[in-house]
Structures are given as C-alpha cells and as structure tokens.
N, C-alpha and C positions, 0 to 999 in steps of 0.2 A: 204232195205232202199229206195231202187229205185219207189219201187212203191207206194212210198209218192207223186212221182211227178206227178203232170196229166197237160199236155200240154193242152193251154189255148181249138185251137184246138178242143182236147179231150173233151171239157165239151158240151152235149147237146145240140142243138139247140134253144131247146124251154127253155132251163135252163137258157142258155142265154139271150135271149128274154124277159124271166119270170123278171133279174135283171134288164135290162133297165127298165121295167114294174115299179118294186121297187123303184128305182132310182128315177123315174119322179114321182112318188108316194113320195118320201121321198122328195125331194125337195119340192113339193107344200105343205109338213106339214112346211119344215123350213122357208118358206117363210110365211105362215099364224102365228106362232111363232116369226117370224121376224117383223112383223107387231104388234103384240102383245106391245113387247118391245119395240119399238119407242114412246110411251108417258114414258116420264118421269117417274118414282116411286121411293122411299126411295130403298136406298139399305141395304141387310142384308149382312153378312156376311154366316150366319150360313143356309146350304145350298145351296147356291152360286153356279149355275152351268157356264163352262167357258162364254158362252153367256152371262150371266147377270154379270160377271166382268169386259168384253171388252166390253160389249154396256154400262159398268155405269165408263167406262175410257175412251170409245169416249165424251159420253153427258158431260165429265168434271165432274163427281161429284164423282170420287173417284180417286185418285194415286195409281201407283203400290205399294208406299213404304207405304201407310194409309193399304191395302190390307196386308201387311205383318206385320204390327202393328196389325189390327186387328186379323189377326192367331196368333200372341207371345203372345194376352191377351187371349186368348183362352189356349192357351201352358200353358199360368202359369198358371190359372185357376186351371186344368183340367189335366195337366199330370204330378199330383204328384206321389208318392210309391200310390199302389194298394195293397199292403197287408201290414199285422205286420213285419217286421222283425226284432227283440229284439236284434239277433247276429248279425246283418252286414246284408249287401246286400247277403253275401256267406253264409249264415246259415240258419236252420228251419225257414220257414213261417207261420202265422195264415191269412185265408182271413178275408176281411173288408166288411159285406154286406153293399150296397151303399156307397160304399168306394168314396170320393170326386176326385181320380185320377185314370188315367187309365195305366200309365206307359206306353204308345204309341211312343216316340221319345228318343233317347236313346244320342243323338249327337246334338246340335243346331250349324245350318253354323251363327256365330257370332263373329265378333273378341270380345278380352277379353274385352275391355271398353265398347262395346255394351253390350255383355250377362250379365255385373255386373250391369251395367245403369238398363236392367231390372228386374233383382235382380235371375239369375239364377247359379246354382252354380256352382265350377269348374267341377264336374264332367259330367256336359251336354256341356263342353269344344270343340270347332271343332277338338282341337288336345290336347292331355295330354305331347306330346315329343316337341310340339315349343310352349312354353310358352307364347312367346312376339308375333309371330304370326303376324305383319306387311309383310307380304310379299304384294305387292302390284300389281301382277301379278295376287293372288287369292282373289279377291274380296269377300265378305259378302255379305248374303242374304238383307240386305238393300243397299250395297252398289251397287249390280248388280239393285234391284229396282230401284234405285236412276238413276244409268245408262239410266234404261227404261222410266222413266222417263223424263230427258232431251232430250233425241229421239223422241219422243212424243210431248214432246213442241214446239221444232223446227219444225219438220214436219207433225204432227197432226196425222200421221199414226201410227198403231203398227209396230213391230220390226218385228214378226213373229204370226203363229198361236197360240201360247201357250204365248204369251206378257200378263205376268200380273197373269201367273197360278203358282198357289203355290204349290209344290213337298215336299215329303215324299220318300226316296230308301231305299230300304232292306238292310241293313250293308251288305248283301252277295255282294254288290257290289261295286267297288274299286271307290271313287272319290281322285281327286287329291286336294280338297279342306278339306276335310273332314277324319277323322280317320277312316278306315277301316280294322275290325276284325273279324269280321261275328260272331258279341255278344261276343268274346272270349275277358279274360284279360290277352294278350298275351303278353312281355314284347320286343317289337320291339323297335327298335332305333329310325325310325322314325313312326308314328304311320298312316301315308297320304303316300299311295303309289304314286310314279310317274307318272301314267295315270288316266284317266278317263277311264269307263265303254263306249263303243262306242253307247252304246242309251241316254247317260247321256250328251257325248258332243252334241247329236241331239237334247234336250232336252232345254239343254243351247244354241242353235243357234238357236232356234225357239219362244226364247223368256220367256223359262219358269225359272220357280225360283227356285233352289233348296233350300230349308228351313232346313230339319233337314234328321236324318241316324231313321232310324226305329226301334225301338229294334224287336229280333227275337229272334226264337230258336237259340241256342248258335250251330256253324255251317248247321244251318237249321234240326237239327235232330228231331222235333215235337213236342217236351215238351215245356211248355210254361215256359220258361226261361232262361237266358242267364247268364254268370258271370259277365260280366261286368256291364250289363244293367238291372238286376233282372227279377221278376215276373212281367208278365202283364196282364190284367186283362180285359172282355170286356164291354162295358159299357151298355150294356143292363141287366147284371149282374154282377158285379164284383170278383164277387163268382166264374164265370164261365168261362171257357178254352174262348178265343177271336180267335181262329184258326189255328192251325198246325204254319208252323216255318215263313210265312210272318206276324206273327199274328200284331204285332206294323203297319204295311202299312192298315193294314183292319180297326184297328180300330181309326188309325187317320185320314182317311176318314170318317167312319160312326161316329164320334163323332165331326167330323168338324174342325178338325185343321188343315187339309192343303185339298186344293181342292182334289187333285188326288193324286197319290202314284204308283210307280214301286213295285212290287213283284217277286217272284222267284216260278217256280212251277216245281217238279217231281213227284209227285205223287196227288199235289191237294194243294199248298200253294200259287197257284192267288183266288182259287175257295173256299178253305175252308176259310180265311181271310173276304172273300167276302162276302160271303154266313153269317157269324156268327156274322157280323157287316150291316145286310140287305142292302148290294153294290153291284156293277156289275163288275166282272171280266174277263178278256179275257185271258187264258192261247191259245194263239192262236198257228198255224201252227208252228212243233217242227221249221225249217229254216225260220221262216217268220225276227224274230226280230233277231240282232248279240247280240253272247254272251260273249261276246270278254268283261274281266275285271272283271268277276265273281268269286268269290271264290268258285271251284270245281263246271268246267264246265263240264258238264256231254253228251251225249249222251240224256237223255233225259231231262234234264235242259232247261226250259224254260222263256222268259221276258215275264210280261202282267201286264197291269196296271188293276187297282179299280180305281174307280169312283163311283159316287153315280146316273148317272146316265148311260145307254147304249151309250148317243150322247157324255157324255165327254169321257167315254172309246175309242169308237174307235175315236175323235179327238187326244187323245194320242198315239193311235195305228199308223196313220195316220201317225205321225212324228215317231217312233222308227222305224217303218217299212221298210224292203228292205235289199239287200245286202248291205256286205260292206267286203273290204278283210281280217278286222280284224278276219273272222269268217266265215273258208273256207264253213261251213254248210250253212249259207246264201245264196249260191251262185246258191242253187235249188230254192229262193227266187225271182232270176233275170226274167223277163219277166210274176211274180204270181202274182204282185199287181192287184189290178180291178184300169179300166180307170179314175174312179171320186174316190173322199175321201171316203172313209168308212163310214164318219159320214154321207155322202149321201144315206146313206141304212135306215140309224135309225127311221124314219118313216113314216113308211106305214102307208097306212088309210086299207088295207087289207090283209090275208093271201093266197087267191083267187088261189087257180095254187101250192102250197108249199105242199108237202107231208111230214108229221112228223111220223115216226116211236115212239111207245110206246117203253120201255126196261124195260115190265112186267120181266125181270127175278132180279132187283133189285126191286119190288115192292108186291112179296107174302109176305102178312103179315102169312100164314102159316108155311116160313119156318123161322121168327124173333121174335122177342119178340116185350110186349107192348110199348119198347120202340123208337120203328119204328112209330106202326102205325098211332097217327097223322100226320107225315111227308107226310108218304103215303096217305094218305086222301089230305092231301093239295095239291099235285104233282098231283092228280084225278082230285081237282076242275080245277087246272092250264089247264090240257090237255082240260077239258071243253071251257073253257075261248079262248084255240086255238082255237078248233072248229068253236066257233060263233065267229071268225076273219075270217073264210072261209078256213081257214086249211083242208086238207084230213087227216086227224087220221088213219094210222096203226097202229093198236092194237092186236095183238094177242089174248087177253083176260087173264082173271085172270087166276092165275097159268101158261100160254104163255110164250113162249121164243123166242127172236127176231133172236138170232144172233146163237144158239147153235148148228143148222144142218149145216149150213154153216162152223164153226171151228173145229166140228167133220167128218167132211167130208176132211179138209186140214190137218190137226193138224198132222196124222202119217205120212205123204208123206210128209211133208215140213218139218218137223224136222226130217222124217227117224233116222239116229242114235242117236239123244238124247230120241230122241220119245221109241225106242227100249230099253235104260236103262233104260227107268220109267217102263218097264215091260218084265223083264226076263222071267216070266214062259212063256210068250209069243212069246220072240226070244232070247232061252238061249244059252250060252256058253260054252265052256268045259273048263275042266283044265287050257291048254295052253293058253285059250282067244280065240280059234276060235267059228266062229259060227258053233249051231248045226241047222243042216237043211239048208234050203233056204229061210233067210231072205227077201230077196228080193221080193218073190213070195208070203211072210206071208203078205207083204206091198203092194201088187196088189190086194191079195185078200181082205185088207181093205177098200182099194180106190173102189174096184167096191163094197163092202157092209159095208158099214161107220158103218149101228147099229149092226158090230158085234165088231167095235174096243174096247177094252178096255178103260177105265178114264172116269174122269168127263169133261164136256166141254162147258159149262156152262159160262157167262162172268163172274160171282163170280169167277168161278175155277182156271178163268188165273191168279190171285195170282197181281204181280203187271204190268200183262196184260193188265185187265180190270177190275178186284175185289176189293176189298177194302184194301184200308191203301197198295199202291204200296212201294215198299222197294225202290226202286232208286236208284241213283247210291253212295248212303252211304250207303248201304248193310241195315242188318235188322234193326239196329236201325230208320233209319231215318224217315218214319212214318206209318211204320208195325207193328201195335200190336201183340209182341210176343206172344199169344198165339195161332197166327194163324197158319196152317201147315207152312213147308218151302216149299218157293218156288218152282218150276222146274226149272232143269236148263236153265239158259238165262234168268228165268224169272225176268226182272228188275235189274240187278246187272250182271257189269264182273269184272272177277280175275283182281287184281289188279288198279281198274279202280279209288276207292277213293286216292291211295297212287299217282297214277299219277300225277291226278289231282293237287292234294294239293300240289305234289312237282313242277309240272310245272307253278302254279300262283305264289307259292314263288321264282323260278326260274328267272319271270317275274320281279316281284316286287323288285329282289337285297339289303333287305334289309342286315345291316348290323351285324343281331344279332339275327333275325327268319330266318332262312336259306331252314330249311328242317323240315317236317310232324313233324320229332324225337322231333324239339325244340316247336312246337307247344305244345307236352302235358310235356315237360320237362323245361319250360320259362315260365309258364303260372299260374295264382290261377284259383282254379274251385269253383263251389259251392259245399256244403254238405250235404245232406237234404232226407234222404231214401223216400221221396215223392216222389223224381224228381229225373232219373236215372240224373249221372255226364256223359260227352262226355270223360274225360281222358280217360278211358276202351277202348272206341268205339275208342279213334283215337292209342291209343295204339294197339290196335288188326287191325285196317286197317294198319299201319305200318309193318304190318309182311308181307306182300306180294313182291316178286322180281320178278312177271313177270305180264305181261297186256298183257289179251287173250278178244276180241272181238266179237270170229267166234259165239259164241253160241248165244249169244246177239244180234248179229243182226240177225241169222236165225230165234232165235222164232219176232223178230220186222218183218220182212219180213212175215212170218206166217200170223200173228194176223191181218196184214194192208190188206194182199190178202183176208181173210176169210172176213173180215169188208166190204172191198169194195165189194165187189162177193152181197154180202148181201143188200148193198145202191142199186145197179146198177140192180140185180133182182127185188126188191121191186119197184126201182125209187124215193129210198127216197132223200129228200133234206137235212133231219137234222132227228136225234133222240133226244127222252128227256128222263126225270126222274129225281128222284131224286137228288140235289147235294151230300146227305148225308143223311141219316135213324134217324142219332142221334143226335138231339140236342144239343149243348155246354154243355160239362161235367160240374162238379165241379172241381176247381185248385186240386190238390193234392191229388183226389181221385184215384179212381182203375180203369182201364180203361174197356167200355165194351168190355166183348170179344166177339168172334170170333162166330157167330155161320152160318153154310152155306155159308161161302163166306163172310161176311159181319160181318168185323173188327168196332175195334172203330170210325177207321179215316173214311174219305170221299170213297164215291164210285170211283173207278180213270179211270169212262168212258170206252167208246167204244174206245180202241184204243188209251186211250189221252196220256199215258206212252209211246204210240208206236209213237209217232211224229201227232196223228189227233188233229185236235182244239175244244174248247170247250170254252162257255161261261156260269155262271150263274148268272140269274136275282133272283132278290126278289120276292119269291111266298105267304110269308105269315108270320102269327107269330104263334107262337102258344098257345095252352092256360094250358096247363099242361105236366109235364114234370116226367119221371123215372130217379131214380139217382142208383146209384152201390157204395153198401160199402163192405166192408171188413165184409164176414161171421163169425160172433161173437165165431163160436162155433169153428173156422180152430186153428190150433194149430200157432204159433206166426214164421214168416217170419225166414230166415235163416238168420245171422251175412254176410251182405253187399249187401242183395237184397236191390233193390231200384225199384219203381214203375214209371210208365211214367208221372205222374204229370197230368194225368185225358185231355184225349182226341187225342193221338192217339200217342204221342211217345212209344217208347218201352216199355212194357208192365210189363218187371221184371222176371227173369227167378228163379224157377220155377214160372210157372202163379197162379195168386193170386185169393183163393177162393174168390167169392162174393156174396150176395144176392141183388136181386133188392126191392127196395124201394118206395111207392109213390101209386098214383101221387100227384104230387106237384104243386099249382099251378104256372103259369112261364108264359112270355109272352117273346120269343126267338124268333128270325128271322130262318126261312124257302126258302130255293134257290132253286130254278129249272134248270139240265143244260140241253145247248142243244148243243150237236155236228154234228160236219159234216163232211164229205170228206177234205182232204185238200186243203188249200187254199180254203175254203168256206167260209172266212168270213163274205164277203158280206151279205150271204142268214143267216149265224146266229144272224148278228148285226141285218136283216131285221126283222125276229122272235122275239129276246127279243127285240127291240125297239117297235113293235107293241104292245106285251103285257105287259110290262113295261106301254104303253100310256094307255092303255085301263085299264088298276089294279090299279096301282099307291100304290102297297101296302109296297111301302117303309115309315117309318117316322123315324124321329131322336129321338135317346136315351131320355127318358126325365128327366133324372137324370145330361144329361149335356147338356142344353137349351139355350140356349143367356142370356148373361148376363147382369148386371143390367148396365143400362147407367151411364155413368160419367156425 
C-alpha cells in the first residue's frame, strides 16, 4: 500500500516542468474560452457546462432556483419507469424500445408541498419515515437555491466554486437530507442517517446543490436494478444495461438532468456509468477523495464524479479532494494535491513531451470475439488522434504486452507464499504441511529466470487486478461475471471484509430497527425476476464470516502497484490507455457475455485501478453496430432458482448460462477511452483527456431525450 505514495520530490524533473508547461497551456485555452462567453447568448439548459451557468448567473439572466426548475422539468419529462413492469416495481420486467423514461433518480431532495406542486410522486419522497419533513435545519434543493440566490444579490459574488451546480450522489452515499439505502427497500426507522457523506458537505460548502439520490445497483452489486428504485435504463438505448452499479449518476448526467453526479467505483462504476452514457469520469487516486459516509467502504472503494465534460469533472474533483480525518486513507492525500486547480490542466493546445503507453494486451481482437472489435478499432483511431496532439505513443504492437514481463518477473517473490499455493507440483507439501524441498531456493531460482515461473501473467489474468469485471470488496457478485475463473487469492476481496463493512456504517448510522448486515436481508423486500440475480443470497452468504483478514489483500495490492510502476518508470510513461470496455451496453435482462481470456462482461478494471492507481475515461466514439448474446435455444432449461445478471456485468448465474451470439445489429452506443497513471497523476490525465476531448468533441446528447418544447 505504501508504494502508492510518491513524494512530491519523487516525481521527475522534467515531469515537473512538462505540468507547469500544461498549466500555462491550460490557462491560455481558459482564458481564450473565457473571452468567448463574455457576449451575451441565450442560455440552454441542456448541456450546460458549470462555465456557462455562473457566467449566465453573473450576466443576470439566469437564478440558481430557475437552474433547478429547469432540471425538475427535465426530471419529469424524462425520468419516468424505463421498462413494463405489470407485478410491481418487485417483479418480471419487459423492456420499452425508446422507452420516454430513463429511471436515473431514484429520491428528489424536495419537501412534500414542493415534490406535489410539481406533480411527483411519494415514492420519489426525500424520506418515506418523516412524512411531514419541515425540519428547517435541512433545507430543499430550491430552498438551498433560493439561499444562493439572495447571497448573490446582496453581494453580486458566488458563494463558492460550484454556486449554482446541480448534483446527482449514488444512494451508496449517506446524506443527512436525503433517504439513504444503497437502492435497498430496507425497513429502517429513520430512513436519513445522521451525517453527511464528507465530499457531500464539501460539496454543499462550495456552493453546489444537491438535487436528487441516483438509483443504482441495489448495494452496488452490478445488475442494473435496485428494489426500491427498479430497473434503469440508458438513454441511448433503453433496451440497454446504462452501466454497472453507479449507473442512475451516468445516466442523469448524459441525458441532462443534473449537471454533474458523484459515483462510487471498485472495479469500474465512475468509468462504466461514464463511458455507457458518453461522459467523463475520474475514478481518481484510491486516498485522493474521503470516503467517510459510504455504505461499505472498502479498501478499494472509490469517489469520482461524471461530468459531461473533462473541465467540469475535475472542477468537482477540485472541491471533493484532499484529506480529511473522517477517512484515515486520505491522509496519503496530505501534501499530493498539485499547486493550481485541476481544471487548470484541462486544456492544452498540445501533448508535446507526454509519453502514452498503449495496453495492446486488452486490444487483440484474436484472443475476443466480434463483439470487441469495433471498440477496438475506435480505441486505434483515439491513439491516432493522440499522436497528431504530439504525444510519444508506446505501442508494443498487435498482439504486445505492455505490462506482462514486469508482473511475471515480481508476482512469485512478492506474494511468495500465496504465489506457492497456486502451485503445489511446484512447491509441494507432505502430509504434516511441511515443505518438501527448499522452497525458498525454488523462488530465487524464479527471480533470477521469471520465463521459467509457472501462471498466466498477463493484465487480463490479474482477475480483479487488472482484468475485467474486478470482484471488489463484495466478493463475486459485485461485478465479476460468474463465469469467469475465481480469483487468486487477495485478488480483489478479503475474508470478512463485506460483513465488516456493512456492520461498521450500521454501527455509525445507530439506527433504531436496521442494526446489523442480519436485519438488512431479514427487514427488507427484494425483487424477483430470474433475469436479475436478488442481493438477499449475496448478503446472506457475506453474513457468514467471523473474522476480517487483510494480509493477503494487501500483499497482492502491494505486488501489482511495484510491478506497474517498475514498468511506468522503465518506459518513462506519463499515462497508459485502451479501452474502457470491449463490450458495448448489453441488453436489460439478457445473458451476460462471458468470459473469454481475461475479458469478462464488465469493464476492463485498468492498470492497477483496483490496486489504488487513477483513471479517467473520455468519450472516443459511437458505434455503428453492435453483437447481442441470447440464451442457446438448443441448452436444456436453467435449474429451479438460477437467476442471471440482468445483461452487463452483474453476476453471471451459476451454473453459467449457455449462449450464442447474435447480430450485428445496427446501434449507435457510446465508446470511452481510459487513461491511467501513476498516482496522484491527475494533473497529467486531466491534461490528456482535456486535449482530446477539445480536439474530437465526439460527445453528443441522447436524441430520444433533447430539449423540450418551450412553454
């Protein structure tokens, strides 16, 4: 874990140098932009980056509380039921092609005479257990406007950097205004815990608005649905998965209802959200942001917002960021910020002096199906696109592996004894458990010739290392497609680590009637729908555990970060890319792809991004046809109680479910590029996707849900 941290010091001279470069670079685009905006123009709403809502609340011709009226007629619009549900919110679904809702908000911060005024129902309620809800201590999302508002009039100034930005947070996160369940319909006494989330009071003191709770995977487990808050749907297809368990924050960004949105990421739910709603997300440095208020804060649990573009992301970044003692992890954060704002990176006019590593070993389309390879094509032209910014491209070439000599070189020395269980004919045992031979000497002799160690080593193969659909710290389900191997040990999950969790944020919370994990699935309705696995099972079988062991968990994090960095620091890279993800936005309720070579349903989970490195992705493209997976007609019929992951990277359904692929079809789905780096490299990644973000521009908004018709 320690060698996440690199003292400022520590970083390069010329790397250095390279960011002031960027900097003064980045500043003379915002000040040519800044110039831009000083004449007058109509304001939209739809699209709206925070620039053009504080330069059209300086010029007078918008209020913060008109800014939040105009996101509620957007809300009603637009975030009705996204599919049939004939039983209830809790029963079988049918999807809706061009379904008119996209199910993205799941809670509206409204008291009850507002939310009725504009005609929403109780169940989009800030709280279902304070009925009357006059507390006067927790203002409404108009009434905090309204606040911003009169501040503004008296002194003409904003409040903060984020005065007048409209929020979206992942239920996974506790507000004291707001019901927080993490999607679950869990029968608490009070349903609004006693704290704030500590990026949400920073959030709130800089001026921003919180608006609504986001629906999500029900405990962030990957399937696109919750009990409380249904199926959600995303609006480029409604048919189609909107992205692993932040998915309501991704798509109330890309469909325009609230500027920006917090999300939660362990294995890929800032980046998949992002990415499948064509937004920018920053699953940035595991200690950068406190995670202090989370429901099951994990070790590798992360805050990062979406945005629609790279300058509002890290302007949010900007504020969440930094220690705080709620969240001893932050405190490697102390002295990591860069000197000027983040959003001071965003853009360049060039990439002149940045070295980008390629990550050919997520891009052979020989060892994938066709349902990769336009992604892969797209992620080819992107890396072009760097180049003529003035990028240095490290490319291995097709079929190349960037990182794979380097992990097989550390991998038995740094896990030594776990490394030894994954192969006994290698370093066996006897009877009593002693070693046979001279283990120790069998692990010198690999170190001095790595190509004779045994294993795959490969970034696919680190499982939720670096592979796809990382397990995290809710064990398989959370968004591992079952039929992928099981992990190694450590990889991505320790004993006992979800029952912790879950029993120390209830512990927090003191509610009077959810106490402990037990009453979460014994107090609760769930859904029912063999489409979509149910979380009872999973929280039930995470409740079995009585002891929380960490050693293994963080030796292979320790592993993977030396092996990574060995490899940045040889090359001299600044940032690697690839793909965010191979597979396009499933269909709801289909079969999810499996598993072949490393590469699950879910998202690719980076170099290291599970082990605490940062990562952003931008919008690369769309696509123009798409492979779907059904259920092999000819397979004999499911067992009595499998259930499948609900099509895009939740659990998969055990036994795994025969399929054939189908297609293509034609589709026009968002395509993301990530780019990681070192940590605490923010800078240098906001620098990269800010440039090619300015130069592509290949975001546009859903066109199923456009601006609406003028009153």
């Amino acid at each position: 874990m320690f060698k996440s941290i690199l003292p400022v010091h520590a970083v390069p001279l010329s790397r250095r140098r390279l960011r002031r470069g960027l900097m003064l670079a980045a500043l003379l685009g915002i000040a040519a932009s800044g110039a831009r905006l000083s004449a007058a123009a109509p304001f939209h709403i739809e699209e709206a980056t925070i620039s053009d809502i504080q330069s059209a609340i300086l010029a007078k011709q918008v209020t913060a509380t008109q800014i939040v009226k105009l996101y509620l007629e957007r809300i009603k619009a637009y975030n009705g039921p996204a599919v049939n549900q004939p039983y209830g919110i809790l029963g079988p679904i049918t999807t809706i092609p061009h379904a008119k809702g996209i199910n993205a908000l799941s809670t509206l911060n409204l008291r009850p005479a507002a939310r009725r005024q504009w005609g929403f129902d109780d169940h989009h309620a800030r709280s279902m257990t304070d009925l009357v809800d006059n507390d006067p201590n927790l203002p409404d999302a108009l009434e905090v406007a309204a606040q911003l508002d009169a501040y503004f009039a008296k002194t003409g100034k904003l409040m903060g950097p984020l005065h007048g930005v409209v929020f979206a947070l992942k239920d996974q996160y506790s507000t004291i205004d707001m019901r927080s369940t993490s999607g679950a319909d869990a029968f608490y006494a009070n349903d609004r815990p006693p704290f704030d989330s500590t990026f949400a009071k920073r959030l709130r003191a800089a001026g921003g608005i919180i608006l609504a709770k986001a629906n999500l995977s029900e405990y962030a487990d990957g399937i696109p649905r919750s009990s409380f808050g249904g199926v959600f749907a995303n609006p480029y297809d409604t048919e189609r998965n909107p992205g692993v368990s932040s998915a309501g924050s991704g798509t109330a960004v890309g469909a325009n209802l609230v500027t920006c949105a917090i999300a939660e990421e362990t294995g890929g739910s800032v980046r998949g959200p992002a990415v499948n709603n064509s937004c920018v997300g920053i699953a940035g440095t595991e200690e950068l942001v406190p995670r202090f208020g989370m429901i099951q804060e994990g070790i590798q649990t992360r805050v990062g917002p979406i945005a629609r573009t790279v300058e509002d992301a890290a302007r949010v970044l900007q504020v969440i960021a930094g220690y705080d003692p709620s969240d001893p992890l932050s405190a490697f954060a102390d002295g990591r910020l860069p000197e000027e704002p983040y959003q001071t990176f965003a853009h360049p006019k060039s990439l002149k002096g940045i070295r980008i590593g390629v990550i050919r070993e997520y891009m052979d389309k020989k060892l994938f199906t066709k349902s990769d390879e336009e992604s892969i094509d797209i992620i080819n032209r992107a890396i072009e696109d760097l180049r003529k910014l003035g990028a240095t491209i490290v490319d291995p070439g097709e079929g190349g592996e960037l990182f794979t000599k380097y992990i097989q070189a550390l991998e038995p020395m740094l896990l030594n004894a776990a490394y030894e269980k994954q192969h006994p004919d290698l370093f066996p045992y006897d009877a009593d458990g002693k070693p046979v031979g001279d283990h120790i000497a069998t692990l010198i002799g690999l170190v001095m010739d790595p190509s004779k160690a045994p294993g795959k080593f490969t970034l696919r193969d680190l499982g939720g290392m670096g592979g796809a659909g990382a397990a995290g710290r809710r064990g398989r389900a959370a968004s591992e497609d079952a039929t992928a191997p099981a992990p190694a040990p450590g990889a991505g999950t320790a004993v006992g680590e979800g029952r912790f969790e879950y029993n120390l944020w209830l512990r927090q919370r003191r509610d009077a009637n959810i106490k402990t994990l037990t009453d979460l699935y014994t107090k609760a309705n769930f859904y029912t729908d063999p489409n979509f696995g149910t979380q009872k099972a999973s929280l039930t079988n995470t409740d079995k555990a009585r002891t929380f062991e960490m050693a293994a968990r963080m030796q292979r994090r320790f592993m993977v970060q030396e092996a990574l960095l060995q490899a940045y620091a040889d090359m001299n890279l600044d940032a690697v890319v690839s793909p965010t993800s191979n597979i396009p936005p499933q269909k709801l309720g289909a079969p999810n792809e499996p598993t072949v070579n490393g590469r699950a349903s879910a998202l690719w989970s980076g170099p290291g991004l599970t082990q605490g490195l940062p990562c952003i992705t931008v919008p690369a493209g769309f696509t123009t046809q798409v492979y779907d997976r059904i259920r092999d007609p000819s397979a004999p019929p499911p067992p009595p109680g499998w259930a499948r992951g609900g099509g895009g990277g939740g659990f998969g359904g055990e036994p795994p479910e025969p399929t054939i692929l189908i297609g293509p079809t034609p589709a026009v789905l968002p395509v993301g590029m990530d780019i990681c780096g070192r940590p605490f490299s923010e800078p240098i990644l906001i620098a990269i996707a800010g440039a090619y973000q300015d130069a592509t521009r290949h975001r546009h908004p859903p066109p199923d849900f456009g601006p609406l018709a003028a009153k």
